[in-house]
MARRO-225798 format. One record per residue: residue number from 1; x, y, z of N, C-alpha, C in turn. Coordinates in Angstrom, 1 decimal, always signed. Each point is the difference from the previous one (the first is absolute). Layout:
# residues N
{num->NUM	n.east->X	n.north->Y	n.up->Z	ca.east->X	ca.north->Y	ca.up->Z	c.east->X	c.north->Y	c.up->Z} .
...
This chain:
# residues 112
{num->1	n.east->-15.4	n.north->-16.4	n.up->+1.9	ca.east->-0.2	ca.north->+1.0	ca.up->-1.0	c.east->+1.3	c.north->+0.8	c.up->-0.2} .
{num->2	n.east->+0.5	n.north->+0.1	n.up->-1.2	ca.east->+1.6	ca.north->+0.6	ca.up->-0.2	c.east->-0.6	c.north->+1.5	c.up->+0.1} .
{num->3	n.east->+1.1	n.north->+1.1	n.up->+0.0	ca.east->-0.2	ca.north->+1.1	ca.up->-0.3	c.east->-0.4	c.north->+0.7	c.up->-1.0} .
{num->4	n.east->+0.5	n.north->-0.4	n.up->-1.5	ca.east->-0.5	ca.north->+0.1	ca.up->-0.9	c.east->-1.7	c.north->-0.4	c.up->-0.3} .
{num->5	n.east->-0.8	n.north->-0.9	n.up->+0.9	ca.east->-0.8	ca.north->-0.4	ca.up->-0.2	c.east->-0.7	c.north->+1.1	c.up->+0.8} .
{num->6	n.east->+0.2	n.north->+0.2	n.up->+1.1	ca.east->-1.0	ca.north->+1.3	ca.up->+0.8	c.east->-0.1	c.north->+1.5	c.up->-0.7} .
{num->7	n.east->+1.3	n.north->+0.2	n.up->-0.3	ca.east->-0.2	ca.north->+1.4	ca.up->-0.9	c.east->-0.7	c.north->-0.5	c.up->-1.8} .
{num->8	n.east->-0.3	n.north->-1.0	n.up->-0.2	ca.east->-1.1	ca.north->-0.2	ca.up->-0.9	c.east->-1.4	c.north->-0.2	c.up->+0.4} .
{num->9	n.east->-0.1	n.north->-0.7	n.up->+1.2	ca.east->-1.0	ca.north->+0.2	ca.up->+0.6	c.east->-0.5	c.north->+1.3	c.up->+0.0} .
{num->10	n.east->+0.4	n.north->+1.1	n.up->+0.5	ca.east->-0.1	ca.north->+1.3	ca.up->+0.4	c.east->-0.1	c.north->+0.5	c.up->-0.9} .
{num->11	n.east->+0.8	n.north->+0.0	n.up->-1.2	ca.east->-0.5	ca.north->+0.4	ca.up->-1.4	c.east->-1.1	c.north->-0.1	c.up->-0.7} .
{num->12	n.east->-0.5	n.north->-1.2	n.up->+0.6	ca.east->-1.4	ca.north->-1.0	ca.up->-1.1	c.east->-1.0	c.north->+1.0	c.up->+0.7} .
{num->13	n.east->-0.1	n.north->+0.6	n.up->+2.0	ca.east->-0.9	ca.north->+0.0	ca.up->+0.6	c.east->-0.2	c.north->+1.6	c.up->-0.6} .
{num->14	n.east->+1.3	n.north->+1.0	n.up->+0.0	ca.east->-0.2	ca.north->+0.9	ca.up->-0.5	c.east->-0.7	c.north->+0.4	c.up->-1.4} .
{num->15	n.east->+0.0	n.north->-1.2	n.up->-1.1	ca.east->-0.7	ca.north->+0.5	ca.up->-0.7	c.east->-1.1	c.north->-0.2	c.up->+0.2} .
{num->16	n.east->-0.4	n.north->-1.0	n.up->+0.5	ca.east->-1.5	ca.north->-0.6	ca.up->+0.6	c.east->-0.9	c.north->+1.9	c.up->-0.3} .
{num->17	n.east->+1.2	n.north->+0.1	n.up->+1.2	ca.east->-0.5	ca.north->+1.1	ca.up->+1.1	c.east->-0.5	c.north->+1.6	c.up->-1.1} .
{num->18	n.east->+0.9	n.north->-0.4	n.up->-0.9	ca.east->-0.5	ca.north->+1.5	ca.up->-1.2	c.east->-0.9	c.north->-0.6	c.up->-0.9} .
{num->19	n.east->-0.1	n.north->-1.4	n.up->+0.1	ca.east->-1.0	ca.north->-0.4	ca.up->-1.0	c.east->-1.6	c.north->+0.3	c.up->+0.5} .
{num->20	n.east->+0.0	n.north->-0.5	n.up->+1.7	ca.east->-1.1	ca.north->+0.7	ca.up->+0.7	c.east->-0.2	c.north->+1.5	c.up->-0.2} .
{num->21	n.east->+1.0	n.north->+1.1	n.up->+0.2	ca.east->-0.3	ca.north->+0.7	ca.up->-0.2	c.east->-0.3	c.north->+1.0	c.up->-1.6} .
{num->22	n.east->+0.0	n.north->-0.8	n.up->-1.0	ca.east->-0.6	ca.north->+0.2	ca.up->-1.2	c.east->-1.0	c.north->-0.4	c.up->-0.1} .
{num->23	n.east->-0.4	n.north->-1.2	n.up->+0.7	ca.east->-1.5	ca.north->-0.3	ca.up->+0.2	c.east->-0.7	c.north->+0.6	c.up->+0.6} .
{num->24	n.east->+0.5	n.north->+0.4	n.up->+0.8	ca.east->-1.1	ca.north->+1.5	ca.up->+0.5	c.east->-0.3	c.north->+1.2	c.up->-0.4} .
{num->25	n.east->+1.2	n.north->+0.3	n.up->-0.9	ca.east->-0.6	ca.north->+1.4	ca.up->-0.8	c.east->-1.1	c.north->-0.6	c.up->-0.7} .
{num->26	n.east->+0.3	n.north->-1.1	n.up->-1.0	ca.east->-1.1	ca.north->-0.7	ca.up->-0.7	c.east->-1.4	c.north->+0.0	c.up->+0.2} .
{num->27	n.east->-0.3	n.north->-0.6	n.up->+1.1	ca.east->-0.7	ca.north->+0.0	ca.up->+0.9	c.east->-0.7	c.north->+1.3	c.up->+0.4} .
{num->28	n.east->+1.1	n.north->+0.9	n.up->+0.3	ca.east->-0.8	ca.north->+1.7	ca.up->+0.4	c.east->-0.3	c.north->+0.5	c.up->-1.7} .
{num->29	n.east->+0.5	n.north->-0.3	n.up->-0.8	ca.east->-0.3	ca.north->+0.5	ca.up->-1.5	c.east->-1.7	c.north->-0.6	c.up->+0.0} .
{num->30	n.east->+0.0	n.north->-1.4	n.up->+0.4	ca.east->-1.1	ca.north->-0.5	ca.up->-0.2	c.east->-1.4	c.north->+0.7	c.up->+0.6} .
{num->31	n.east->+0.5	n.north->+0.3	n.up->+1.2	ca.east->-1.0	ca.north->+0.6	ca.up->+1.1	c.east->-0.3	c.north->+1.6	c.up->+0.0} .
{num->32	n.east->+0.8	n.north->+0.6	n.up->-0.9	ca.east->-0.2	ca.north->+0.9	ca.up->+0.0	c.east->+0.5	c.north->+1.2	c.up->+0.8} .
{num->33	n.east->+1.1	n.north->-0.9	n.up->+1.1	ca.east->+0.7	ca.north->+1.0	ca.up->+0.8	c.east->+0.6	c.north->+1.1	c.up->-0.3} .
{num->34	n.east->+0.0	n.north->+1.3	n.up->+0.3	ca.east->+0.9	ca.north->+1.0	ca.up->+0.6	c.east->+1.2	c.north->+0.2	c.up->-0.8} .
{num->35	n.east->+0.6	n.north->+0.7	n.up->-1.0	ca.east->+1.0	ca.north->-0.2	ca.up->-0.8	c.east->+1.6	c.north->+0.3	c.up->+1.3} .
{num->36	n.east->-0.3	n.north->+1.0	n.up->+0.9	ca.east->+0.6	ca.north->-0.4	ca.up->+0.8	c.east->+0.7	c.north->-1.2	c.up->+0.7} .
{num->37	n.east->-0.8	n.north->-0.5	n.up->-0.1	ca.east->+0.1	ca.north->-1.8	ca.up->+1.1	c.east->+0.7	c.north->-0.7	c.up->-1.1} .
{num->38	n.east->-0.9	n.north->+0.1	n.up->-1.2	ca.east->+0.8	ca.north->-0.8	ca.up->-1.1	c.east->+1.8	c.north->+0.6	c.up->+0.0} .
{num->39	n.east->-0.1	n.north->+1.4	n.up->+0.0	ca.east->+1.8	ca.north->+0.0	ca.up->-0.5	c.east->+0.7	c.north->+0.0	c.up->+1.6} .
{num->40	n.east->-0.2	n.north->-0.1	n.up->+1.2	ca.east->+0.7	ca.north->-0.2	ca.up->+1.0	c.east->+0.2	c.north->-1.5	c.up->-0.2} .
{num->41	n.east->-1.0	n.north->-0.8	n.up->-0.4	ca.east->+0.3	ca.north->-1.9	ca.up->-0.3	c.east->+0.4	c.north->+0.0	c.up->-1.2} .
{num->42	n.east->+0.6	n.north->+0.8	n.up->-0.7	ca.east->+0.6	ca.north->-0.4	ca.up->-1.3	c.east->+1.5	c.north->+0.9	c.up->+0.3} .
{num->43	n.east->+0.2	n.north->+0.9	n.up->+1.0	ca.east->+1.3	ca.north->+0.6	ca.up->+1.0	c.east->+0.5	c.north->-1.1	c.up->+0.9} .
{num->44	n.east->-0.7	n.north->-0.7	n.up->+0.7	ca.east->+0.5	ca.north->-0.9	ca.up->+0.4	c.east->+0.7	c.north->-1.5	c.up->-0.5} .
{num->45	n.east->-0.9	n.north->-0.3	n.up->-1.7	ca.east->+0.9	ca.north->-0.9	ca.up->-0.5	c.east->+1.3	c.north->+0.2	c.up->-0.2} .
{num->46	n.east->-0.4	n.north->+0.9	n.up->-1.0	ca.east->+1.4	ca.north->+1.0	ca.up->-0.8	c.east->+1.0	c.north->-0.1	c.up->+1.0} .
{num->47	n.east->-0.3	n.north->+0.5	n.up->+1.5	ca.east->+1.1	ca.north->+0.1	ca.up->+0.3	c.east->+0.5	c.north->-1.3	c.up->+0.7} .
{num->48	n.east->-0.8	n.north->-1.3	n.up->+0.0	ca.east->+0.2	ca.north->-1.2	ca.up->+0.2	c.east->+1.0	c.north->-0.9	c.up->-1.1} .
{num->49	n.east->-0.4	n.north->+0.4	n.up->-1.1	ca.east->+0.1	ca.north->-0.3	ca.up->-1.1	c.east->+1.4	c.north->+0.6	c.up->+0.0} .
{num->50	n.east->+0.9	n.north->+1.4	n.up->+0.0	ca.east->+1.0	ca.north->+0.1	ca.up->+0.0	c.east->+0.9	c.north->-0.2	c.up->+0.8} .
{num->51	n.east->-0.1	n.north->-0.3	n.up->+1.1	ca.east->+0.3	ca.north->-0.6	ca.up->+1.0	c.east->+0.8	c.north->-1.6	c.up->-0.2} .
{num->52	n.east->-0.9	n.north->-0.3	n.up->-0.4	ca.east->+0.0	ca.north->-1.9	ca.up->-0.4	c.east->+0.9	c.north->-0.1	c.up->-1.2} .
{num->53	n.east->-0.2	n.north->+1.2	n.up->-1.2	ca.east->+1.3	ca.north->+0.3	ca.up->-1.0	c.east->+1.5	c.north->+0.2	c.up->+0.4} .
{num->54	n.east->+0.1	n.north->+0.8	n.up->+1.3	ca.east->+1.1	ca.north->+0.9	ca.up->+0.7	c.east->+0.2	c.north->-1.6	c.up->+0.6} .
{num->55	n.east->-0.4	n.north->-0.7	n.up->+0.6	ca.east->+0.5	ca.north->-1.0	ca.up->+0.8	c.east->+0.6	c.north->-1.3	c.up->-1.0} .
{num->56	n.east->-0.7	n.north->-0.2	n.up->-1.4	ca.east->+0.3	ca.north->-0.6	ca.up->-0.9	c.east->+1.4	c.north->+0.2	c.up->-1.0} .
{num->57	n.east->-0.4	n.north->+1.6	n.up->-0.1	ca.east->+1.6	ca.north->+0.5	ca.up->-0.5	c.east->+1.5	c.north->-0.1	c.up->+0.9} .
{num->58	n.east->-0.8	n.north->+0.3	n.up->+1.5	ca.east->+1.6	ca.north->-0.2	ca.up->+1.0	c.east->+0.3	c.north->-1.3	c.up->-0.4} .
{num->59	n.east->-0.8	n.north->-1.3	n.up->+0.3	ca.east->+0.0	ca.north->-1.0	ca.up->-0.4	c.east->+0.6	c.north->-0.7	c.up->-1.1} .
{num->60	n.east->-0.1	n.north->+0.5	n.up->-1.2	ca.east->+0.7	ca.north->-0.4	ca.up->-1.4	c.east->+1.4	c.north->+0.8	c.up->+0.1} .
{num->61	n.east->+0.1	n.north->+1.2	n.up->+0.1	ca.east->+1.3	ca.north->+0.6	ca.up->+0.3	c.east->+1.0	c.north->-0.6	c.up->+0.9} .
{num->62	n.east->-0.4	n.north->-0.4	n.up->+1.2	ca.east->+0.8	ca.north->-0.5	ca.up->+0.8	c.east->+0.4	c.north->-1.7	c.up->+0.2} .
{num->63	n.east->-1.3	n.north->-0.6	n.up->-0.7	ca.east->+0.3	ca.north->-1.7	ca.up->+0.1	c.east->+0.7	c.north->-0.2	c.up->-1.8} .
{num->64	n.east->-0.8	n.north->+0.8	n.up->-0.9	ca.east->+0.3	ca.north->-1.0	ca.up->-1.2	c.east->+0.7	c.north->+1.3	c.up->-1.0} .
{num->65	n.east->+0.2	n.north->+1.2	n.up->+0.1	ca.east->+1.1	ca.north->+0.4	ca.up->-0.8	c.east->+1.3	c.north->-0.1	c.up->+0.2} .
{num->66	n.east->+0.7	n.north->-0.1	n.up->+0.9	ca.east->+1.4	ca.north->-0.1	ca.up->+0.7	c.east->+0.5	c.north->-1.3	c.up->-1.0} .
{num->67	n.east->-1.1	n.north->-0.7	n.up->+0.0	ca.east->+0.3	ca.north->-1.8	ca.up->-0.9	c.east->+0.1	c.north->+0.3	c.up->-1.1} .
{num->68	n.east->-0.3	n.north->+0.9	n.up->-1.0	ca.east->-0.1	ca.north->+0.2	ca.up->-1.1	c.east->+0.9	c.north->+1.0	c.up->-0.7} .
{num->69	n.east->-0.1	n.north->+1.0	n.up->+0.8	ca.east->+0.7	ca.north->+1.6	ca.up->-0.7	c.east->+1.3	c.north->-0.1	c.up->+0.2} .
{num->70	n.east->+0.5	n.north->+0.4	n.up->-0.8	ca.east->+2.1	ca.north->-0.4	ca.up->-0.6	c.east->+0.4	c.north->+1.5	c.up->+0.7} .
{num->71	n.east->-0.9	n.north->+0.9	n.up->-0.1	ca.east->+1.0	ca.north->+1.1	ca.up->+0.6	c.east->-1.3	c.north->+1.2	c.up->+0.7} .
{num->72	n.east->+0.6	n.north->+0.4	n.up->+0.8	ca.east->-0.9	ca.north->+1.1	ca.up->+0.8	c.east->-0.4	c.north->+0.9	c.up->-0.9} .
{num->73	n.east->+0.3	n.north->+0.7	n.up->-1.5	ca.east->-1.0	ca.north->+0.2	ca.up->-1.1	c.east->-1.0	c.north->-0.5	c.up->-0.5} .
{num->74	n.east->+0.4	n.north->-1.0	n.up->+0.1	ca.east->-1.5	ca.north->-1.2	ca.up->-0.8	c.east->-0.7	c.north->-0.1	c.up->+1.2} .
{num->75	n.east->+0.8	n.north->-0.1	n.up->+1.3	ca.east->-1.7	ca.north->-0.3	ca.up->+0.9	c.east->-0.6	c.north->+1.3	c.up->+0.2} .
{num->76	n.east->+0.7	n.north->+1.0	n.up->-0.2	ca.east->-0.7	ca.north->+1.9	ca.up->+0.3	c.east->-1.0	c.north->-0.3	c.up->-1.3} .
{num->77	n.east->-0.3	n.north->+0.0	n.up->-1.3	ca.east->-0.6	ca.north->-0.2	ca.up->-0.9	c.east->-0.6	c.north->-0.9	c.up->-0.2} .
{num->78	n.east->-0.2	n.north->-1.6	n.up->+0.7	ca.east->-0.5	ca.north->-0.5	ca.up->-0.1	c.east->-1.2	c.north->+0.2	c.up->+1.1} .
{num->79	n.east->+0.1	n.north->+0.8	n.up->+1.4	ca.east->-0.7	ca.north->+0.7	ca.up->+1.0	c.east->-0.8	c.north->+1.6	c.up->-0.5} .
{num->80	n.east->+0.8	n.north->+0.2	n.up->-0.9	ca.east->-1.0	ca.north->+1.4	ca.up->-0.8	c.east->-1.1	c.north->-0.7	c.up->-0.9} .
{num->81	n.east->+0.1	n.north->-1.1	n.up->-0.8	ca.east->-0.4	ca.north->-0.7	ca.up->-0.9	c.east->-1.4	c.north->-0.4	c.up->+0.7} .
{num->82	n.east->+0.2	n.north->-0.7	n.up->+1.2	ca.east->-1.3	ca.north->-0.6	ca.up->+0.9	c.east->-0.7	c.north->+0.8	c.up->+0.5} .
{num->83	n.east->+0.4	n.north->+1.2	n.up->+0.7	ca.east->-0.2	ca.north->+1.3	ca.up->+0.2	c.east->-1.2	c.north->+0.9	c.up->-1.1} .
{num->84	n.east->+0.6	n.north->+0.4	n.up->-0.8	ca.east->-0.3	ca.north->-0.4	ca.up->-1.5	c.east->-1.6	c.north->+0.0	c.up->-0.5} .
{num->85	n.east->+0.3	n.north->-1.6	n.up->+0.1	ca.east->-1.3	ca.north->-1.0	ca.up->-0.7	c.east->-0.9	c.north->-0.1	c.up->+1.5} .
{num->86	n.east->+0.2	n.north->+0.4	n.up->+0.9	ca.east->-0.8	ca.north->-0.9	ca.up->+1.4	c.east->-1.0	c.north->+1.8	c.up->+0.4} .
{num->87	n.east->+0.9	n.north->+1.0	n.up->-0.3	ca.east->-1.0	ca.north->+1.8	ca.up->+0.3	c.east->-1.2	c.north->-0.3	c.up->-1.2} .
{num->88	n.east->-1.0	n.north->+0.5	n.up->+0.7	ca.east->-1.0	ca.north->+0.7	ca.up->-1.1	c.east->+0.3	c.north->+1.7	c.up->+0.3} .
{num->89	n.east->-0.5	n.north->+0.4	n.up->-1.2	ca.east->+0.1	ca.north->+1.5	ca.up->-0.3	c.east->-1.5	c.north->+0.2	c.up->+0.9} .
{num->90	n.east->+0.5	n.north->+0.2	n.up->+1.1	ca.east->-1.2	ca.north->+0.7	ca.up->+1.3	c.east->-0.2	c.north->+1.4	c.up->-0.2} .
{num->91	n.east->+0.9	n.north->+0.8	n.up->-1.1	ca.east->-0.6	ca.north->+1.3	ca.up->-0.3	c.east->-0.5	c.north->+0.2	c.up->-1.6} .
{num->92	n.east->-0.5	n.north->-0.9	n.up->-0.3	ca.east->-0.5	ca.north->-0.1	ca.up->-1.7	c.east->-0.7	c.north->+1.2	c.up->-0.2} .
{num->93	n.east->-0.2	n.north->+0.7	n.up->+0.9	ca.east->-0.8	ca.north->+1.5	ca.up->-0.4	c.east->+1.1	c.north->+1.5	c.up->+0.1} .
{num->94	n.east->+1.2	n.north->-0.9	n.up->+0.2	ca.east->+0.9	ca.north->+1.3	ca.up->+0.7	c.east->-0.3	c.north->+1.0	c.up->-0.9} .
{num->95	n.east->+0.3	n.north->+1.1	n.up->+0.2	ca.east->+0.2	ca.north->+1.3	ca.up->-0.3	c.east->-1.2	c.north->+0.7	c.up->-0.7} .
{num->96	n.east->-1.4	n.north->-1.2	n.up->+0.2	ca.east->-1.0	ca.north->+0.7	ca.up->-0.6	c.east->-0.6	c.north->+0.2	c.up->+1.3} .
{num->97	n.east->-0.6	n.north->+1.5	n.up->+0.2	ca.east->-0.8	ca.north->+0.6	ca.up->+1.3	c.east->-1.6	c.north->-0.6	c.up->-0.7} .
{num->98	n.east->-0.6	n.north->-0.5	n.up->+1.0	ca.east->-1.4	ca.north->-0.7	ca.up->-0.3	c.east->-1.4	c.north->+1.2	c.up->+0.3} .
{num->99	n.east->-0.9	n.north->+0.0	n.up->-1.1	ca.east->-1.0	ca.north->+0.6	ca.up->+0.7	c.east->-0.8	c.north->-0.3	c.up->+1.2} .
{num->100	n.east->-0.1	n.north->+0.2	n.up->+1.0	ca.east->-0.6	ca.north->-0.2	ca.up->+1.2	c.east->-1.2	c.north->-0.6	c.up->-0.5} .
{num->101	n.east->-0.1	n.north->-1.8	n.up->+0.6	ca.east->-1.3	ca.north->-1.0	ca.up->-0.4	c.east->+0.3	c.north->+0.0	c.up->-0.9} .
{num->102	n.east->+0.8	n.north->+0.2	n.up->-0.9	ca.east->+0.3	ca.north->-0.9	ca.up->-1.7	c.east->+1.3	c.north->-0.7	c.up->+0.3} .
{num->103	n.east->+0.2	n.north->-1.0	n.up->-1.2	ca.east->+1.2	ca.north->-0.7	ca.up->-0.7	c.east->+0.7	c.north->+0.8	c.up->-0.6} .
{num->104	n.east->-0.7	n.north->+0.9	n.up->-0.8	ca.east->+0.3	ca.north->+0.4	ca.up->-1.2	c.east->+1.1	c.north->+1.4	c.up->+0.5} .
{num->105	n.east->+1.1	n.north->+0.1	n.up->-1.4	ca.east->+0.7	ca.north->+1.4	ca.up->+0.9	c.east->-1.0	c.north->+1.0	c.up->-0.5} .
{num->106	n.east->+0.4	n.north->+1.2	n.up->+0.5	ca.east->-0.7	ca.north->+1.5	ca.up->-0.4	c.east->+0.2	c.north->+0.1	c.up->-1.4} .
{num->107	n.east->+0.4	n.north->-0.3	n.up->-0.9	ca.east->+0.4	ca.north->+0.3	ca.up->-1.3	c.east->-1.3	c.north->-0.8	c.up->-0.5} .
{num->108	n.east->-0.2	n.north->-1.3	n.up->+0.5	ca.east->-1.1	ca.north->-1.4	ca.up->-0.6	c.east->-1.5	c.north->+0.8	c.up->+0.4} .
{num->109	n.east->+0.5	n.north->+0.7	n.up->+1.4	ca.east->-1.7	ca.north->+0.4	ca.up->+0.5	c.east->-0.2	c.north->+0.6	c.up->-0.9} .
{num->110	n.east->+0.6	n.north->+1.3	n.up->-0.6	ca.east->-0.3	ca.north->+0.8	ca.up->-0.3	c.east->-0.9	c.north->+0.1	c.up->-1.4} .
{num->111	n.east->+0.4	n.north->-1.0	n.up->-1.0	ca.east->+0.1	ca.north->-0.8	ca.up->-0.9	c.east->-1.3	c.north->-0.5	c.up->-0.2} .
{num->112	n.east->-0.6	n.north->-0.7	n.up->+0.9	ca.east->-1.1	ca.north->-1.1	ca.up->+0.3	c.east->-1.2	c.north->+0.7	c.up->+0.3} .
């Protein structure tokens, strides 16, 4: 087994491994578990999940842009670019303060 072939291995097992753990929140959604338990198994993908992205980005950066990019400009932008497209907006509620047990901001509660 070549090298390249084990660190795909390892890759295939890791997603296995978040795909299990999406099946379990599933699963506790199903059963009615503890919203607790649900977001500690949906803390632990997430952070599996970025993980596997960070090991995929070193990865492209370091084996297959050098081959491609003409000048240390284009590969800085072409690494902000993946960067980029690969973040979700993890604070899609920024700067709105939530009412305590709502979605909604204080402006919506108040409203409703």
């Amino acid at each position: 087994m070549s090298h390249l072939s084990r660190e795909k291995l390892d890759l295939a097992n890791r997603t296995k491994k978040i795909i299990g753990q999406l099946e379990s929140v599933l699963r506790a959604l199903d059963e009615d578990e503890q919203c607790a338990n649900m977001l500690q198994r949906l803390a632990a993908a997430r952070g599996a999940i970025n993980s596997l992205m960070g090991e995929l980005l070193e990865d492209h950066v370091r084996n297959h842009m050098p081959k491609h990019s003409k000048s240390a400009q284009e590969a800085a932008e072409d690494v902000i670019d993946i960067v980029r497209h690969t973040s979700s907006d993890r604070n899609h509620l920024k700067g709105q303060r939530l009412v305590r047990g709502s979605a909604m901001p204080p402006s919506e509660k108040l409203m409703s």
